[in-house]
N, C-alpha and C positions, 0 to 999 in steps of 0.2 A: 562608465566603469561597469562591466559585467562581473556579475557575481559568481562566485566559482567556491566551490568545498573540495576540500583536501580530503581526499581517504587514505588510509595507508592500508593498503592491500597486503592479504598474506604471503609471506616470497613464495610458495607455491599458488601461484596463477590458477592452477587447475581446481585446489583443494574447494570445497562448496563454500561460496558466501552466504547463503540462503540456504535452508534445508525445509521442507516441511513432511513431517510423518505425521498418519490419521492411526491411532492407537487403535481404533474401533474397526476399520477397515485394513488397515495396515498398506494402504496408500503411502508411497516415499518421493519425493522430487529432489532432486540436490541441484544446484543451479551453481557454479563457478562464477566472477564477477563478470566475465563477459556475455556471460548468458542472462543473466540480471539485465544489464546493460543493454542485450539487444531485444529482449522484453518489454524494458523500458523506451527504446527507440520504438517498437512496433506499437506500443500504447501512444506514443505522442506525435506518427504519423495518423493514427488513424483520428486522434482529438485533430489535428490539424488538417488536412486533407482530405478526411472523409466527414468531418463537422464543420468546419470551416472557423475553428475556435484557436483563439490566440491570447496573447497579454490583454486582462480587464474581464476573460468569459470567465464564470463562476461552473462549476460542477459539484455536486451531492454525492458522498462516497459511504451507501450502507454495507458497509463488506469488513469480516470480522479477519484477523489474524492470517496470514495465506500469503501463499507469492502471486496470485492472483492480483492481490490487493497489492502490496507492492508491485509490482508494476504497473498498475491504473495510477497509485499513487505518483512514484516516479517518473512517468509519463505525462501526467498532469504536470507537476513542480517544471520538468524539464520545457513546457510547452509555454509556462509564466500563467496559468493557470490558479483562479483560487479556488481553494478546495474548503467545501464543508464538509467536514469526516464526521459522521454519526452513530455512535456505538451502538450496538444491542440495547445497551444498558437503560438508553434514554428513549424507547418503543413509551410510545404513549404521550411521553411529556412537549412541552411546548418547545419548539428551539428559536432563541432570541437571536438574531442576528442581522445589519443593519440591509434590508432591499430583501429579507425573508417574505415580504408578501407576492415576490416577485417570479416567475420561473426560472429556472436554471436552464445554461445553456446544455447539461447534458447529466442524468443519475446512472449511477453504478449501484446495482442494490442484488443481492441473491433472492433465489427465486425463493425462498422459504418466508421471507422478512417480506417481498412484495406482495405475498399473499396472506400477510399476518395481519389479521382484523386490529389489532394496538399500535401497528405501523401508522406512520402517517408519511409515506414517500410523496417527494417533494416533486409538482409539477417538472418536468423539464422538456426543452424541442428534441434533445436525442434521450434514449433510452435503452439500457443495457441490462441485461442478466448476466451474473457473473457468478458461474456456478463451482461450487467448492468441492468436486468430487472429478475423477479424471472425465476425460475427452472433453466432448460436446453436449450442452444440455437434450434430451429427448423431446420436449416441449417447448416452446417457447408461444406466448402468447400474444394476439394481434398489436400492433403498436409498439412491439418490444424486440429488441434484435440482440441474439445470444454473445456476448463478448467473446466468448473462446475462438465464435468461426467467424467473427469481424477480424480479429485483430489481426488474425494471418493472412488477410491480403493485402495487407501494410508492410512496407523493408523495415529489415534489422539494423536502419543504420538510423543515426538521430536526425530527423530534420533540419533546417535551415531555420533560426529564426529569429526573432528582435533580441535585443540584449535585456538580460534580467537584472536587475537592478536590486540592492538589500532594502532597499528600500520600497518597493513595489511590494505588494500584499499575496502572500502566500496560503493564507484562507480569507473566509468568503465575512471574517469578525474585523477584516483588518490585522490582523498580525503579519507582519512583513517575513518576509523570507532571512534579512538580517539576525531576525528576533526569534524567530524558529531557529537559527543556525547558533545562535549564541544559547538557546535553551538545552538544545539536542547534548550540546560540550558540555554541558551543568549538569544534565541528567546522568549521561555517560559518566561523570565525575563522582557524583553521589552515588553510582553501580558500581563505581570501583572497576571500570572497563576500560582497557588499554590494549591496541593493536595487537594482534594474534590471539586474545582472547576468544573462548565460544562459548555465547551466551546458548543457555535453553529456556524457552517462552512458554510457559501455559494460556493456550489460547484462548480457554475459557476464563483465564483470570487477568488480563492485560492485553485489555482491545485496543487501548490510543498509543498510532506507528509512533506517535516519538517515544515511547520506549521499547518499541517490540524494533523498529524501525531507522527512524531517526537517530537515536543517540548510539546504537549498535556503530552503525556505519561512521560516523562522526569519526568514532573511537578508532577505526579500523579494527573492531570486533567482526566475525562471522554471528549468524543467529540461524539457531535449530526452531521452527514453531513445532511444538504438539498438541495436535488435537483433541480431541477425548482421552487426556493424561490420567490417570491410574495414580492415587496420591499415594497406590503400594507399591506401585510399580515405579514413581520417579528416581529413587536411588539405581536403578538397573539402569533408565535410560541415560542418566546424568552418565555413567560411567562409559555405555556404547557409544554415543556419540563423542566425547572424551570432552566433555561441556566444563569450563573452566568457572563459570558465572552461573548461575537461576536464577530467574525472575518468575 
């Protein structure tokens, strides 16, 4: 039995499922489900054919709020992939998790957080920069290869691959992918979010995808992330975007 999530998509196809504006730079991406989608296809060729990772590999995900993230994420999940997802929040502390003394087959970390003395980024054989401002990072440093200009020599179309199971582990704690899908429906629940709703996300205030993320989609909600949000300015955004939800 392969595992499959139901989304209900907004009846315009076109309208953005993903959005992300940087308040401070004033940076905008709008992303439609297919473009999600073939983001996510181009993340989970390049975990798979250009790492050689499949069901059982573990990856480290330091990366805050962003479509960036979302599709390393959804790339991962799609590839049967576990994920340890690492907020900001926990720079410095220990993270308990069972085969942690071990290397990852692959980090996704921003370049600001790999050079933060309170980080503790977690060995891995591949390693990525995933930078949160447009294009291509200017630097990258030895051992490290920029995610923006990997991923694009990977297709838009999802790879081939084992069937994913609810039961198979969907982070690196054991949490199955079953139990993340029955969570995301809870979460969504307790937001009071239902299909054609549009959440807006403060990314400084709600790093963990299952609510920025996971439960949106679940819902068949769209999600606005904003960056450097203006706590005078979110009544204006709330309304431009025409965001039915805040979190």
């Amino acid at each position: 039995m392969q595992a499959t999530v139901t989304v209900d998509l907004p009846v315009d196809v076109e309208r953005p499922l993903l959005s992300y504006r940087d308040e401070a730079t004033g940076e905008r991406v709008d992303l439609a489900a297919h473009q999600v989608g073939a983001w996510a296809a181009r993340s989970a060729s390049l975990l798979r054919d250009g790492c050689g990772l499949g069901p059982g590999s573990r990856v480290a995900v330091l990366l805050p709020p962003h479509w960036r993230t979302a599709a390393v994420l959804l790339g991962a999940w799609a590839s049967g992939l576990a994920v340890s997802f690492r907020p900001r929040a926990t720079a410095g502390l220990p993270v308990l998790e069972p085969g942690g003394d071990r290397p990852f087959d692959a980090v996704f970390v921003t370049p600001e957080r790999q050079d933060d003395w309170l980080e503790d980024v977690p060995d891995a054989t591949h390693r990525y920069l995933v930078g949160t401002g447009p294009g291509r990072l200017a630097d990258v440093p030895l051992g490290w290869l920029d995610w923006s200009a990997e991923v694009l020599r990977h297709p838009d179309v999802t790879p081939d691959h084992a069937a994913i199971h609810p039961s198979d582990p969907a982070s690196a704690d054991g949490t199955t992918y079953g139990q993340w899908g029955a969570l995301a429906q809870e979460v969504a629940g307790m937001l009071g979010l239902r299909a054609g709703d549009r959440l807006l996300v403060d990314a400084a205030e709600h790093e963990q995808p299952l609510k920025w993320l996971l439960a949106p989609l679940s819902a068949g909600a769209s999600v606005v992330i904003s960056a450097n949000l203006d706590p005078a300015r979110r009544d204006a955004v709330v309304a431009a975007e025409q965001a039915t939800r805040v979190l």
